[in-house]
N, CA and C of each residue as an Amber inpcrd file, in Angstrom:
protein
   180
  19.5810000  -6.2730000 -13.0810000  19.5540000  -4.8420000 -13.2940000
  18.4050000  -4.5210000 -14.2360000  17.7720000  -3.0710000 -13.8090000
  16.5090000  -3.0480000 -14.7070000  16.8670000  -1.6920000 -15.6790000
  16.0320000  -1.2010000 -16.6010000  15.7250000  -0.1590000 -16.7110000
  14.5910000   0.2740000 -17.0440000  13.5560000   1.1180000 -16.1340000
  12.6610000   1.3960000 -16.3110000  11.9950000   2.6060000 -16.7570000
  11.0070000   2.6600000 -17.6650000   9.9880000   4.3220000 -18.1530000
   9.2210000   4.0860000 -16.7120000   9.1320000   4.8940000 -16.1390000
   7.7680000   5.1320000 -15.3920000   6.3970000   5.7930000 -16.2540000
   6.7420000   6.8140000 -17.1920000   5.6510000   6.6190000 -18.0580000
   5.1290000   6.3430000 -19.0470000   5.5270000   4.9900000 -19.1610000
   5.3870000   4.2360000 -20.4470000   5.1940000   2.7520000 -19.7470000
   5.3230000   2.5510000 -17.7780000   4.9410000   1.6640000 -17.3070000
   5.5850000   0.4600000 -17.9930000   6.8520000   0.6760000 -18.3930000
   7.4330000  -0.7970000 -19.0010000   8.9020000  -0.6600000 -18.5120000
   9.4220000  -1.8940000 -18.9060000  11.0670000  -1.3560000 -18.5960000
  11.4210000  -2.9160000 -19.0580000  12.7620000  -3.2580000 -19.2000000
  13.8000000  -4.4640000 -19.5890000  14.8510000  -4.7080000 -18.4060000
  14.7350000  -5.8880000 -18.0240000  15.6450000  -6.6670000 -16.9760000
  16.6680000  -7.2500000 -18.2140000  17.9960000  -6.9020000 -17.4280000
  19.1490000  -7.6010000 -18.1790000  19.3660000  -8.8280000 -16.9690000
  19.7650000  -9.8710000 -17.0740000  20.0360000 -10.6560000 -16.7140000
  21.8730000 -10.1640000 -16.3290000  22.6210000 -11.2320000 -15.1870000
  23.9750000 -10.4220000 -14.5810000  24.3870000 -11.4300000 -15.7360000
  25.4010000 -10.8830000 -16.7650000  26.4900000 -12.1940000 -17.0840000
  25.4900000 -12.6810000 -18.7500000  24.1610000 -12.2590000 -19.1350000
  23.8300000 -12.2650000 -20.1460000  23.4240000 -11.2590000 -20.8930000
  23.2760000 -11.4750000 -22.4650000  22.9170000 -10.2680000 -23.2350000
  21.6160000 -10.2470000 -23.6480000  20.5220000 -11.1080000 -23.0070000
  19.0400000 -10.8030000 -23.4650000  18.4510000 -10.1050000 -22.4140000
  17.7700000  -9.3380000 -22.8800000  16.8170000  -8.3160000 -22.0540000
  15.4040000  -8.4940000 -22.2150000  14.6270000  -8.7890000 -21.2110000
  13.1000000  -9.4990000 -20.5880000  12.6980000  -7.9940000 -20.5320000
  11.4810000  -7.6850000 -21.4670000  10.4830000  -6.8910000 -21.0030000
   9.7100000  -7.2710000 -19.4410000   9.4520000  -6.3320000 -19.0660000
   8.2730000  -6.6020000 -17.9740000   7.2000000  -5.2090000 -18.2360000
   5.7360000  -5.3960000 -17.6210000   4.8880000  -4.2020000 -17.8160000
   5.3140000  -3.7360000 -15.9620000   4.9380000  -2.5870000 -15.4650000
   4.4640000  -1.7820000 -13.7890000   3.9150000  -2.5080000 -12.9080000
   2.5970000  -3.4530000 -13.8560000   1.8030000  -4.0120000 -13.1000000
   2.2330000  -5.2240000 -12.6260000   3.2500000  -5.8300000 -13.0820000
   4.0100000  -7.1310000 -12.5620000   5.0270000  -6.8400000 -11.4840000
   5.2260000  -5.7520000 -11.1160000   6.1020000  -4.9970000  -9.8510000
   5.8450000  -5.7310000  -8.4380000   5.9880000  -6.4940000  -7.4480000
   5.5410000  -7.3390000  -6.5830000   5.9870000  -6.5500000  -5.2600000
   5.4860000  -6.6110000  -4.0260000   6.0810000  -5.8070000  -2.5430000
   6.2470000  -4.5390000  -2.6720000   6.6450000  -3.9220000  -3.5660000
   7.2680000  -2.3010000  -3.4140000   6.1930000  -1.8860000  -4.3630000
   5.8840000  -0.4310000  -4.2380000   5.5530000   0.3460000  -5.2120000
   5.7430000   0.5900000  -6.9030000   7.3760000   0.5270000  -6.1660000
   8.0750000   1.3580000  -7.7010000   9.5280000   0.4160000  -7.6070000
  10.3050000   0.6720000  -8.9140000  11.3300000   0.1700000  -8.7150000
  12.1430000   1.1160000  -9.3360000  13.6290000   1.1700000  -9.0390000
  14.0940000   2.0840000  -9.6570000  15.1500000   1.8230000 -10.5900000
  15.6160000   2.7670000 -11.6270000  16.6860000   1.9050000 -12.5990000
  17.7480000   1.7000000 -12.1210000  18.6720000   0.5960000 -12.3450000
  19.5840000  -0.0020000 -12.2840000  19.4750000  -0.8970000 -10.6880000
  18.3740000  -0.7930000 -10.2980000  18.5590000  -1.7350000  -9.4050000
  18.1740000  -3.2090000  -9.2520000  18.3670000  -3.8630000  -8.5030000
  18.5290000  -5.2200000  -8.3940000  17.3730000  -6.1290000  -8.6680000
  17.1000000  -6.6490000  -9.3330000  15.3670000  -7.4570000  -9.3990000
  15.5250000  -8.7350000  -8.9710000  14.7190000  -9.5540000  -8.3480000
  14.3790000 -11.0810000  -9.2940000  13.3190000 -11.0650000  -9.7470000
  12.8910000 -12.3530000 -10.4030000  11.9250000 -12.7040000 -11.3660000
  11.5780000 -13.8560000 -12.1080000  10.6020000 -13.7620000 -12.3860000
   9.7260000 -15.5400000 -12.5730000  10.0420000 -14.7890000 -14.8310000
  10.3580000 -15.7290000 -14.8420000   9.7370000 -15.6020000 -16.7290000
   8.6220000 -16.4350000 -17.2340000   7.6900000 -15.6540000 -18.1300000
   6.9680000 -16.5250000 -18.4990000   7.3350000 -16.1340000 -20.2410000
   6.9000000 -17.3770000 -20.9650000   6.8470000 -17.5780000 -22.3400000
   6.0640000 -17.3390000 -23.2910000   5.3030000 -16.7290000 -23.9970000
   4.3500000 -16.6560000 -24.9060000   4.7270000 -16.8740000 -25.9240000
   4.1180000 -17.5840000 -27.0040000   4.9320000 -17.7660000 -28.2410000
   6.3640000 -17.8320000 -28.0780000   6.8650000 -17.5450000 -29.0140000
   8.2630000 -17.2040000 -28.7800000   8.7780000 -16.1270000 -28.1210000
   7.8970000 -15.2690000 -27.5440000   8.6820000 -14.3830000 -26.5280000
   8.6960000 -14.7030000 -25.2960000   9.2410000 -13.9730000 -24.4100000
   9.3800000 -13.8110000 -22.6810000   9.1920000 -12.3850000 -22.4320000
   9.1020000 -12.7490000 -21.0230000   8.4130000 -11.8980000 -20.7410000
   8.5490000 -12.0390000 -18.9560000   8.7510000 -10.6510000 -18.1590000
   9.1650000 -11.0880000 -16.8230000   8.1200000 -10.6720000 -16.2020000
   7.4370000 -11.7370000 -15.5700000   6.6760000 -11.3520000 -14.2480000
   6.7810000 -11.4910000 -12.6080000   6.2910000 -11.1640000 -11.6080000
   6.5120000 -11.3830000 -10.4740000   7.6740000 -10.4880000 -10.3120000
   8.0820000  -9.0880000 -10.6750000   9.1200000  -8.6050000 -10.9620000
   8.9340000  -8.1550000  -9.3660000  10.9710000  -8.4680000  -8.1090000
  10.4450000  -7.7350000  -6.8400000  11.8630000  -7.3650000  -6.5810000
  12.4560000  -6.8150000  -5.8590000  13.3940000  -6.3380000  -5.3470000
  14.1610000  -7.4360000  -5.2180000  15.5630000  -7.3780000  -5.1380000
  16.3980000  -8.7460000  -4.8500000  16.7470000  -8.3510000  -3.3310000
């Protein structure tokens, strides 16, 4: 499940069944245009330092 700004081009994936929430930026959006809130994602994580961070963000 996501929730996304469209103009602020960011949004946070909750994971089903956990309590951390993965930023992602718009531009990591994969197949579709747009995505909309509360709907279904998958997604690759990548690590930087100690953060994460979701990319390859696409429709489930």
């Amino acid at each position: 499940m996501i929730l996304f700004d469209p103009a602020e081009g960011a949004g946070l994936i909750a994971a089903y069944g956990s309590d951390e929430r993965v930023p992602f930026q718009a531009w990591d959006i994969r197949f579709v245009d747009a995505v909309t809130e509360g709907q279904p994602v998958i997604y690759a994580i990548e690590r930087v330092d100690a953060a994460l961070r979701a990319v390859e963000v696409r429709p489930a």
